[in-house]
C-alpha positions in Angstrom: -22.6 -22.8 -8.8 -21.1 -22.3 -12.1 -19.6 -24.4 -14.6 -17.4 -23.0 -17.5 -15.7 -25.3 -20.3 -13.2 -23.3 -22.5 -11.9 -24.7 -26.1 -10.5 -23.8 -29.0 -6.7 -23.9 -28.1 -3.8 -24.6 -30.2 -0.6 -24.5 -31.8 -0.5 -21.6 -34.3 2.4 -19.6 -36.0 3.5 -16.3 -35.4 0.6 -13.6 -36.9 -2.1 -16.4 -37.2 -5.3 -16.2 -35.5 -7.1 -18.2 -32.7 -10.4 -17.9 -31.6 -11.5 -19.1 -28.1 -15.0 -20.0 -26.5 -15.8 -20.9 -23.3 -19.6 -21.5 -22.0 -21.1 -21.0 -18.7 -23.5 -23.2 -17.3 -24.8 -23.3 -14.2 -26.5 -20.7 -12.1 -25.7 -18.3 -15.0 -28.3 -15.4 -14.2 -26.1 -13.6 -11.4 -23.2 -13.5 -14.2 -22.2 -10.1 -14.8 -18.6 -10.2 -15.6 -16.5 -12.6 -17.6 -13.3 -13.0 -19.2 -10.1 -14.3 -19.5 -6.5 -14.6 -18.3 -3.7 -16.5 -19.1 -0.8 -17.9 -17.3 2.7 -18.2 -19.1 5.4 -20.8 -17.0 7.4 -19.0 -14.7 5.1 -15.9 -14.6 1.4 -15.1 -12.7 -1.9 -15.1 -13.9 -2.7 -11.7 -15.2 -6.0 -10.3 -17.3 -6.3 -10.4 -20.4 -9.7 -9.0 -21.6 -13.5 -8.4 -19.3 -16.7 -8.0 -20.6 -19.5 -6.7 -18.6 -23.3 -7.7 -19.0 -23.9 -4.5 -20.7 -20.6 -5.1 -23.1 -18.3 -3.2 -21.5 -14.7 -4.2 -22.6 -11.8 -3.7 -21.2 -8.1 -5.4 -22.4 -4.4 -5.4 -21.1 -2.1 -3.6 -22.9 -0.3 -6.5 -24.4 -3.3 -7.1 -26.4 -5.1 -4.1 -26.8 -5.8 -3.9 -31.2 -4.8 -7.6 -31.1 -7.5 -9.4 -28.9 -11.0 -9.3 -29.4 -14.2 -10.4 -26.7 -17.1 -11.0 -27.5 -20.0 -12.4 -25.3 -23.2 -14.5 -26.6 -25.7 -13.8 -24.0 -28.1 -16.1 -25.6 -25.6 -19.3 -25.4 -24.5 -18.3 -22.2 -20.5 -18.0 -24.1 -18.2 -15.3 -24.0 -15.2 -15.5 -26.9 -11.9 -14.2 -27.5 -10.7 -13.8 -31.2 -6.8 -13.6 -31.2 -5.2 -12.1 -34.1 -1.8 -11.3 -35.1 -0.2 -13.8 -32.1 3.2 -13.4 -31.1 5.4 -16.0 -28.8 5.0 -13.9 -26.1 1.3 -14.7 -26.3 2.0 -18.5 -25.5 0.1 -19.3 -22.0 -2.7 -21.3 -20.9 -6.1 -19.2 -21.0 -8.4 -19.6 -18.8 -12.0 -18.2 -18.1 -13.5 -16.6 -15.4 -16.3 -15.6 -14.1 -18.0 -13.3 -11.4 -21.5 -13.3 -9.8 -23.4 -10.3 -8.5 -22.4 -11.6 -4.9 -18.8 -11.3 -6.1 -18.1 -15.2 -6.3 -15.2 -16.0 -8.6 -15.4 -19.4 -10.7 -13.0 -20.7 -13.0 -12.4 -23.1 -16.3 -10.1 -25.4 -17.0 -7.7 -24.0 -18.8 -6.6 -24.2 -22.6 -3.1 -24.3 -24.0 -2.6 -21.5 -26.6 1.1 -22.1 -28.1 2.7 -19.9 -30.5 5.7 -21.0 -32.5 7.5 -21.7 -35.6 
């Protein structure tokens, strides 16, 4: 099993930045990807950024320039630096994970609001 905490959500303004963390603990060495989606009200979960064990990236469209991740292999946490944010943005995050037996787990969530 895997266990993955996110934080670093908030209320920010339109163009501030937000950085978010989320570690994995657990049976962490079958880990290959993570990442994170979100989930606005009304509207399904869709990716937002992956990262592969090797650091492969890959981003939605709505973020691509915008969103950054990252991934600490040595504290087991994978980040995503949010810059420039726009309403739209507004949705909880949350992180997930996948093994090398193609188990999916999943954090709790974090509330990212953006408003004026």
């Amino acid at each position: 099993q895997v266990q993955l905490v996110e934080s670093g959500g908030g209320l920010v303004q339109p163009g501030e930045a937000l950085r978010l963390s989320c570690a994995a603990s657990g049976n962490i060495f079958r880990l290959n990807f993570m990442g994170w989606h979100r989930q606005a009200p009304g509207k399904q979960r869709e990716l937002v950024a992956r990262i592969g064990s090797s650091g492969s990236t890959s981003y939605s469209d709505s973020v691509k320039g915008r969103f950054t991740i990252s991934r600490d292999n040595a504290k087991n946490t994978v980040y995503l630096q949010m810059n420039s944010l726009k309403q739209e943005d507004t949705a909880v995050y949350y992180c997930n994970a996948r093994d090398t037996k193609y188990n999916e787990y999943w954090g709790q969530g974090t509330q990212v609001t953006v408003s004026s």
